[in-house]
C-alpha positions in Angstrom: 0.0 0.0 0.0 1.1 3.7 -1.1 1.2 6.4 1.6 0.3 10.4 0.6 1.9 12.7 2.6 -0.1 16.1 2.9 2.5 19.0 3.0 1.3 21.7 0.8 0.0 23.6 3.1 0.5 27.2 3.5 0.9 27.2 7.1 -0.5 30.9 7.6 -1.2 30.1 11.6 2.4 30.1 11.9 3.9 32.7 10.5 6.5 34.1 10.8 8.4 31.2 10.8 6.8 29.5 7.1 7.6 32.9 5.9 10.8 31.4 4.5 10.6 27.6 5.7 7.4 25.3 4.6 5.8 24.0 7.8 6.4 19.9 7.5 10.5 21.3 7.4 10.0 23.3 10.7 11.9 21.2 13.3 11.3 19.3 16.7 13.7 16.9 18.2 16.5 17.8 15.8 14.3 16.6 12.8 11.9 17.9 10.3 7.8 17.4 11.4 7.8 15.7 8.4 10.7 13.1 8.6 9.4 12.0 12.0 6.3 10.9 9.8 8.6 9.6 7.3 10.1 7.2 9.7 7.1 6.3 11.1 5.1 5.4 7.7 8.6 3.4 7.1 8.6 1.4 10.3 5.0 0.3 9.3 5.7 -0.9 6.2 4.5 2.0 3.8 8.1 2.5 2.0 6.3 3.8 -1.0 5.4 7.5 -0.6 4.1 10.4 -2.5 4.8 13.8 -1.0 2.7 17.4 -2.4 3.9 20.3 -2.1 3.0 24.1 -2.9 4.6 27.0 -0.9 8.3 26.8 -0.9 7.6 23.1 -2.0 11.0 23.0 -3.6 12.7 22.9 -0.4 11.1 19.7 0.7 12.3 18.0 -2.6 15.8 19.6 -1.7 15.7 18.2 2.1 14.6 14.9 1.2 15.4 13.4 -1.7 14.7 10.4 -3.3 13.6 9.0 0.5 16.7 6.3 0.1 18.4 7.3 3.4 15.2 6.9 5.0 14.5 3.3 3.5 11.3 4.9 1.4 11.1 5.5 -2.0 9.5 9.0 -2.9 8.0 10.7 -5.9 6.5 14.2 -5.5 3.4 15.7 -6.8 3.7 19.8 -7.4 1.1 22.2 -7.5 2.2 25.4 -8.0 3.2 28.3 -5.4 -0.7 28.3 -3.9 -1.8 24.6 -4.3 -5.0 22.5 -4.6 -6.2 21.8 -1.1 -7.0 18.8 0.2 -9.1 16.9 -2.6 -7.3 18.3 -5.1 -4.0 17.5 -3.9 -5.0 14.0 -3.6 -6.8 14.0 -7.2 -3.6 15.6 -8.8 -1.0 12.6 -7.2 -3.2 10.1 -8.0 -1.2 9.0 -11.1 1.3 8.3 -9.0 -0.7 6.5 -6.2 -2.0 3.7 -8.6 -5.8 2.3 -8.4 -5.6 0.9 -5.0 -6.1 1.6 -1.5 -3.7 4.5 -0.3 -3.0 6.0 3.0 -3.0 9.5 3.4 -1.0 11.2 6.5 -1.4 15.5 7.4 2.3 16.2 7.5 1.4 19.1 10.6 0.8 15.9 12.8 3.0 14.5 15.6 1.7 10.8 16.9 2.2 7.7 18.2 -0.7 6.1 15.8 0.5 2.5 15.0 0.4 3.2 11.2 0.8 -0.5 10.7 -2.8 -1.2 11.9 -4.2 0.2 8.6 -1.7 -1.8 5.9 -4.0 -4.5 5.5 -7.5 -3.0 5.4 -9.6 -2.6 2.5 -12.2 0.0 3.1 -15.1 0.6 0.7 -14.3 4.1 -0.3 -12.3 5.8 3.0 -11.6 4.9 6.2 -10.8 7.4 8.6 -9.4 7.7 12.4 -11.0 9.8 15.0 -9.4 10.9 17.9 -10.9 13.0 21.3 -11.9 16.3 20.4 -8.8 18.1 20.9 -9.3 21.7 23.3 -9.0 23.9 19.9 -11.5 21.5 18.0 -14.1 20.8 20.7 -17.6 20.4 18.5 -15.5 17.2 17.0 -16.3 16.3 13.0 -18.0 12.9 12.9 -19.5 10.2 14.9 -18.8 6.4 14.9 -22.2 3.9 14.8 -22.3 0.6 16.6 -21.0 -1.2 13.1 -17.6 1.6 12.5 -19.4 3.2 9.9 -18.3 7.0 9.9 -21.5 9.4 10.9 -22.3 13.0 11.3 -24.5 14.1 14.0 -24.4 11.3 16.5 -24.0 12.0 20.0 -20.8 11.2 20.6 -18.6 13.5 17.8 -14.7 13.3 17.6 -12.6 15.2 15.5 -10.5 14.1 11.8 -7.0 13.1 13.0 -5.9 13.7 9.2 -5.0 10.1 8.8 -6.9 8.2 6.8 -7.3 5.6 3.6 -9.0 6.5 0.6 -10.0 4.4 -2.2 -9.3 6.0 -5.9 -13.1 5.6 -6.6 -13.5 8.2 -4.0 -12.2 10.4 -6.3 -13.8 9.2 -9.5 -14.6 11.6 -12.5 -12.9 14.6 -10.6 -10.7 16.8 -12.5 -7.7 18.1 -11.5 -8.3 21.6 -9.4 -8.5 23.3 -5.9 -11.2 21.4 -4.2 -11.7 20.4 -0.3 -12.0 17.0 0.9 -14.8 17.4 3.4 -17.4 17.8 1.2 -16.3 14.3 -0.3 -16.5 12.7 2.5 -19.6 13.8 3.5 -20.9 12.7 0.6 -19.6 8.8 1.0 -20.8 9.4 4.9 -24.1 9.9 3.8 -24.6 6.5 2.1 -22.5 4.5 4.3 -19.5 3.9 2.6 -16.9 5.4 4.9 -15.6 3.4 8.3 -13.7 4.5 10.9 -11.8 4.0 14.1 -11.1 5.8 17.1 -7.5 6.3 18.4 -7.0 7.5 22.1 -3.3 7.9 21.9 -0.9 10.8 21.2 -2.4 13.1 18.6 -0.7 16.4 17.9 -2.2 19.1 15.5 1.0 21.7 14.8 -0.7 24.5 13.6 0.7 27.2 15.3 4.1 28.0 17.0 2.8 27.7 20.4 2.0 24.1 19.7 5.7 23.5 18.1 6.9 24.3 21.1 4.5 22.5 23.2 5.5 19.7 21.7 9.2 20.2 21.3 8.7 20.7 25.7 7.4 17.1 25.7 10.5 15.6 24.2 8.5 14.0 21.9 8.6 11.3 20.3 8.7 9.6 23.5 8.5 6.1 22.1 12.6 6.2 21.3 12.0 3.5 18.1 10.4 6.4 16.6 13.2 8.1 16.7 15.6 8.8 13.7 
């Protein structure tokens, strides 16, 4: 299975410091955001990964290569100075992502989700994990039903980790352009053909530079085999 990696992001909220550095190269630990994820896709077993990129995306090709010193192989999918968010990002790499299952991972995460849990699932059209609503996120995004189905307005709502696994069809007919994945998903959620899981461990959002240093004070990653 082929892993996306999300990092074409603007990454406004935390200015001034993407003013001349794209957000998944800002560092914590000694290490790029994003080659923490890197590892971690790697460890799994997700070797093959696609990487978009936007604002100051040529750095990240620069940084990290071909992936061979990380044990992945990576191929990158440009969009321009101002990019295609989410949807479109995905809909413009999917050449190189192939007509099977992929993983897609928000590069402005920090984690210890156990990536390898997802590897062998075959969701109908996405499967998505949920974690507790986080204190900046409190009205949560979806719901899970008693069979793992993916719902909106249940009780119980947690919020979008931005991990998830998205079949091509998901995509189907879509051309190329800037277009959101929420409203996608909403429309799969509606009919039942999006599962889910919830994950109560260490979820991150880096969005600002309050949070990078929040979680550059928790010495994280704590779990030293996640280490580079």
């Amino acid at each position: 299975m082929k892993a996306m990696i999300l990092a074409a992001g603007r990454g406004e909220r935390m200015r001034p410091l993407t003013d001349h550095t794209p957000k998944p190269l800002l560092k914590v630990a000694g290490h790029a955001l994003i080659e923490h994820t890197i590892s971690q896709l790697v460890a799994a077993g997700f070797a093959d990964i696609v990487i978009n990129h936007a604002h100051l995306g040529q750095q990240i090709v620069d940084y990290l290569g071909d992936g061979q010193r990380y044990g992945a192989s990576i191929q990158y999918s440009p969009e321009g100075e101002l990019g295609l968010e989410t949807a479109g990002g995905i809909i413009n790499a999917l050449p190189l992502l192939g007509e099977d299952v992929f993983l897609v991972v928000n590069a402005d995460i920090a984690t210890d989700f156990p990536y390898a849990q997802l590897k062998n699932l075959a969701p109908d059209l996405a499967h998505l994990v949920l974690i507790d609503n986080p204190a900046h996120h409190l009205q949560g995004d979806f719901g899970l039903d008693d069979l793992g189905r993916v719902r909106e307005h249940l009780s119980e709502q947690f919020t979008f980790s931005g991990i998830g696994l998205y079949h091509p069809d998901l995509f189907k007919g879509l051309a190329v352009g800037s277009r959101k994945l929420g409203p996608l998903l909403r429309t799969a959620i509606a009919v039942g053909r999006v599962t889910g899981q919830q994950f109560s461990g260490f979820w991150m959002d880096i969005g600002t530079p309050e949070r990078l240093q929040a979680l550059e004070a928790l010495n994280w990653p704590v779990n030293k085999a996640m280490q580079l």
